[in-house]
C-alpha positions in Angstrom: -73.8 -12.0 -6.4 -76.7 -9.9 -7.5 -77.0 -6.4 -8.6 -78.4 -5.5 -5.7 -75.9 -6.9 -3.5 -73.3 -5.4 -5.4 -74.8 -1.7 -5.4 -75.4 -2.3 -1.9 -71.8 -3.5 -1.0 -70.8 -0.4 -3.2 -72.5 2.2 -1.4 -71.3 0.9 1.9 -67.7 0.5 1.1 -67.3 4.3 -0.6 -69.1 5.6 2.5 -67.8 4.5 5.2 -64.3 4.6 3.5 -64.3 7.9 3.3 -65.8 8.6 6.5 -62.9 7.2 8.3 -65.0 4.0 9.2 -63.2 1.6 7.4 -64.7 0.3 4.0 -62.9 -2.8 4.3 -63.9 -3.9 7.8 -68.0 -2.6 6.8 -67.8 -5.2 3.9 -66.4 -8.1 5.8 -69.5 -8.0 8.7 -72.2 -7.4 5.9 -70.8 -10.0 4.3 -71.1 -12.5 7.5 -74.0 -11.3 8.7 -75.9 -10.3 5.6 -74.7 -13.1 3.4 -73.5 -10.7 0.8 -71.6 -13.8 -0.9 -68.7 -11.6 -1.6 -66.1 -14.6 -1.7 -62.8 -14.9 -3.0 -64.8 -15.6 -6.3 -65.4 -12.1 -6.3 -61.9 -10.4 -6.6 -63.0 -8.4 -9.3 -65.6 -6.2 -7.2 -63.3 -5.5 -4.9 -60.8 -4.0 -7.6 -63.9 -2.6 -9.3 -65.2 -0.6 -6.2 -61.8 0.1 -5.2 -61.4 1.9 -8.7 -64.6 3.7 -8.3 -63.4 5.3 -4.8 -60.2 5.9 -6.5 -61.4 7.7 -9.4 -64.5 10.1 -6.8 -61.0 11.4 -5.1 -59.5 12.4 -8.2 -62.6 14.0 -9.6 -62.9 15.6 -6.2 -59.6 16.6 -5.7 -58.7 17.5 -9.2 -57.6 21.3 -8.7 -55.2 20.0 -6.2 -53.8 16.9 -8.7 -53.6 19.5 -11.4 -52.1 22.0 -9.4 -49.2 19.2 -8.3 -48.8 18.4 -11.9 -48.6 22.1 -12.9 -45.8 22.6 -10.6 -44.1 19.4 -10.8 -43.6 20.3 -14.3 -42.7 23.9 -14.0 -40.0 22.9 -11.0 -38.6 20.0 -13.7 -38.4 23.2 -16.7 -41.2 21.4 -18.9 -43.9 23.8 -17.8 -43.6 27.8 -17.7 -45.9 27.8 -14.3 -44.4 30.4 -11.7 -43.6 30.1 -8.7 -46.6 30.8 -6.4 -47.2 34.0 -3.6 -43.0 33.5 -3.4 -43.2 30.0 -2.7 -41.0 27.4 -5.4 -43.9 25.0 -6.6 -45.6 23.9 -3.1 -47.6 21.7 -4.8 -44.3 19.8 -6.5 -43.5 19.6 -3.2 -46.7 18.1 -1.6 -46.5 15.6 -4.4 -43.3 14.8 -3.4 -44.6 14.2 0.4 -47.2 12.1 -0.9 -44.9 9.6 -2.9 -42.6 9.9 0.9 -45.4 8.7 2.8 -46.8 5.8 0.1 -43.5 4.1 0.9 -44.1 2.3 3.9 -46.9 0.4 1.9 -44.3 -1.9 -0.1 -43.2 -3.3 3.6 -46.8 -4.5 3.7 -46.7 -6.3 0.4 -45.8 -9.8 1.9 -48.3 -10.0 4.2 -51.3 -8.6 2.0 -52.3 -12.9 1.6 -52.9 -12.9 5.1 -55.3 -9.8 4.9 -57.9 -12.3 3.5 -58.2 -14.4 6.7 -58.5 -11.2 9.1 -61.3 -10.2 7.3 -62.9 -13.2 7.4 -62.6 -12.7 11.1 -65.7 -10.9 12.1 -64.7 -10.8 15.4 -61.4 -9.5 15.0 -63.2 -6.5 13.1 -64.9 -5.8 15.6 -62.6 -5.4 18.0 -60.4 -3.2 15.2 -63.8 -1.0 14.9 -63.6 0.2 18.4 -59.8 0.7 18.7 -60.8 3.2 15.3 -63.3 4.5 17.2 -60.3 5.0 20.1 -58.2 7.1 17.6 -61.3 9.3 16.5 -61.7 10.1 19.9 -57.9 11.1 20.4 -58.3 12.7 17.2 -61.2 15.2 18.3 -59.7 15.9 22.3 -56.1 17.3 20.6 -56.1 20.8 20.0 -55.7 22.4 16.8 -52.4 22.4 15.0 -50.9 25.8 13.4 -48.5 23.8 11.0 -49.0 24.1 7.5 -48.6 22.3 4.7 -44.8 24.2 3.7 -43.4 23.2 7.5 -44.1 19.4 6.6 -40.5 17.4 6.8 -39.8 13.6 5.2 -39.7 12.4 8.8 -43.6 13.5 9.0 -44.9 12.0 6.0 -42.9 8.9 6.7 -45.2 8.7 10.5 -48.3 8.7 8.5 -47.4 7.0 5.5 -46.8 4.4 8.4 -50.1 4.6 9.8 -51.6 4.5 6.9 -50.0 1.1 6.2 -51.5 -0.4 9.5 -54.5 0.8 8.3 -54.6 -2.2 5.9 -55.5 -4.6 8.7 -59.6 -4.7 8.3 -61.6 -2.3 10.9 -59.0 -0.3 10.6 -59.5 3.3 8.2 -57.0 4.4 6.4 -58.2 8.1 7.1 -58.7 7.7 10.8 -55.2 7.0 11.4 -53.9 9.0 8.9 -55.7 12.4 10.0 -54.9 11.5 13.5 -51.3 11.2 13.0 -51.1 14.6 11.2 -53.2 15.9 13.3 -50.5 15.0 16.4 -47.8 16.2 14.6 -49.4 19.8 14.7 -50.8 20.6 11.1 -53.9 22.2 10.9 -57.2 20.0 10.6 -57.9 20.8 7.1 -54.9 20.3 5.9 -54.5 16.6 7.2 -57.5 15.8 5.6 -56.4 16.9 2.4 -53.4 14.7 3.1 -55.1 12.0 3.9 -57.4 11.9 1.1 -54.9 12.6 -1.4 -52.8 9.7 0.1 -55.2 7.5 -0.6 -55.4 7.9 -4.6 -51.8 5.9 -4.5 -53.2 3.5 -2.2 -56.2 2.5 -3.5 -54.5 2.4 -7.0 -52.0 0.0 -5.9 -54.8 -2.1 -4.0 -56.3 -2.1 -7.8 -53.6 -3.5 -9.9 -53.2 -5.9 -7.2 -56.5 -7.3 -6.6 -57.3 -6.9 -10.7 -54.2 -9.9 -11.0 -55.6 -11.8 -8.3 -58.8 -11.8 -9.9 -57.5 -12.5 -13.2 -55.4 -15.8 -11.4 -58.8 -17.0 -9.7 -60.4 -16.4 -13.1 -63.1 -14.2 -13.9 -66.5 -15.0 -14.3 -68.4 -12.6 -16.6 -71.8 -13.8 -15.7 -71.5 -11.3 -12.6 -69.8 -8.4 -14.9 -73.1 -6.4 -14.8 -73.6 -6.9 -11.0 -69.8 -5.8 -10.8 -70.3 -2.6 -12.5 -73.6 -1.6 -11.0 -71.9 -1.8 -7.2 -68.8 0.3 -8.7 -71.0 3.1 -10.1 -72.6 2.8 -7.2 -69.3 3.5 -4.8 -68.1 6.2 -7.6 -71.4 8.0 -6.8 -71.5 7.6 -2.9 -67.9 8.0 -2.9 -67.4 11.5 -4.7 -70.6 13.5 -2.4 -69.2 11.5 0.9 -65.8 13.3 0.4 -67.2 16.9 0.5 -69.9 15.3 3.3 -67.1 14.4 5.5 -65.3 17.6 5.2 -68.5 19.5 6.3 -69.0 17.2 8.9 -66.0 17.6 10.4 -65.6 21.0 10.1 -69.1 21.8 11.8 -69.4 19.0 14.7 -65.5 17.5 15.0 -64.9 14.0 14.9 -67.0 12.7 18.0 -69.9 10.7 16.6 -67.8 9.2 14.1 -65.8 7.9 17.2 -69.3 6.9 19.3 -70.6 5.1 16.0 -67.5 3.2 15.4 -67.8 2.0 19.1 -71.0 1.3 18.8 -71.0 -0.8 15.3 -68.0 -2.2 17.1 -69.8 -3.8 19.9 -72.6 -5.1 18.0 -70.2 -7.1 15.8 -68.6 -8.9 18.7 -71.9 -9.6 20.2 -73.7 -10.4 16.7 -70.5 -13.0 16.2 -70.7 -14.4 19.3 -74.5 -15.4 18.9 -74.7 -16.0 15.2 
């Protein structure tokens, strides 16, 4: 893998992640049809990037962490944080959703070796990109929920912590799904992507430690350590202005050319697959 091919792979994989376009399912067809060489022999990008993504939500969203460990620890007595505009810790209590809705990740834990062979699939992606583009579309026709983030039940973080875990099959974004499914349980826009992206930290975190051990049982080559680093800071970058990019975009033209785009990148991988 070279530097550039790592930096590229990077800046693909933090955008399109975060633009609820799947990161995963973008690497897999650059890496057929571009010949990217991102193998199995290359475990160790994929926890790098992964990281990198990770750690541009938490510098974006780090009022909102703070503010969940602020109350956490004033609703637990270890903090003298008030209550806030009459609420008791709402913040402790999104934290508390979030860990709810992570759950239905550990039921996906056995399969996760078979995840390698779908994305090998280009195909198969393909087809995933433009039932994403599907639930974009849904996503943008339903009208505006007037729940906030206080009415939110176990029962409703459990629904998207479930779509969030089929959101692991390649093609498939994690965000997409996960807006969507807030989205159709009636809470406003802005506060399902907030969800969503928050929701991710755990995930992507857990995707970490797990592909760092695989990489570390495949063994690690340190002649590609440079190339490695260069595509993370490269995802860490794209990934922290794509977060606030995506919240603009959505807020001033909806969802709709996400959902056109994904149909269209969709299409061109089948056909692409079928000829090459």
């Amino acid at each position: 893998m070279s530097i550039t091919n790592a930096v590229v792979a990077g800046i693909i994989y933090a955008l399109t992640e975060l633009l609820a376009l799947s990161g995963s399912g973008h690497l897999a067809v650059v890496n057929t049809l571009f010949d990217l060489h991102l193998t199995e022999l290359h475990l160790l990008f994929k926890a790098f990037t992964e990281l990198a993504v990770m750690i541009a939500l938490i510098l974006a969203y780090r009022k909102e962490i703070g503010d969940m460990i602020r109350d956490t620890a004033g609703l637990t007595g270890f903090s003298r944080r008030k209550p806030v505009k009459g609420q008791r810790f709402p913040e402790a209590r999104l934290l508390f959703m979030l860990v709810i809705a992570t759950l239905p990740l550990l039921i996906m834990l056995p399969f996760r070796k078979n995840y390698f062979s779908l994305w090998n699939s280009t195909s198969f992606v393909g087809v995933m990109f433009v039932l994403n583009g599907a639930v974009l579309y849904i996503c943008e026709r339903m009208l505006p929920g007037k729940k906030g983030l206080g009415r939110m039940q176990i029962p409703d973080a459990l629904i998207i912590g479930i779509c969030q875990a089929v959101a692991v099959i390649p093609g498939l974004s994690r965000l997409a799904l996960t807006v969507t499914a807030g989205e159709a349980e009636g809470f406003q826009k802005p506060i399902c992507i907030r969800f969503g992206m928050l929701l991710a930290i755990p995930a992507m975190f857990g995707s970490f430690i797990l592909s760092l051990a695989d990489a570390a049982i495949a063994g690690i080559d340190t002649a590609y350590m440079t190339a490695y680093l260069a595509g993370a800071g490269a995802a860490l970058v794209t990934g922290f202005f794509t977060v606030y990019g995506f919240r603009r975009l959505v807020r001033r033209r909806g969802y709709g050319g996400l959902a056109y785009y994904s149909w269209v990148i969709g299409v061109l991988t089948i056909i692409l697959t079928l000829i090459f």
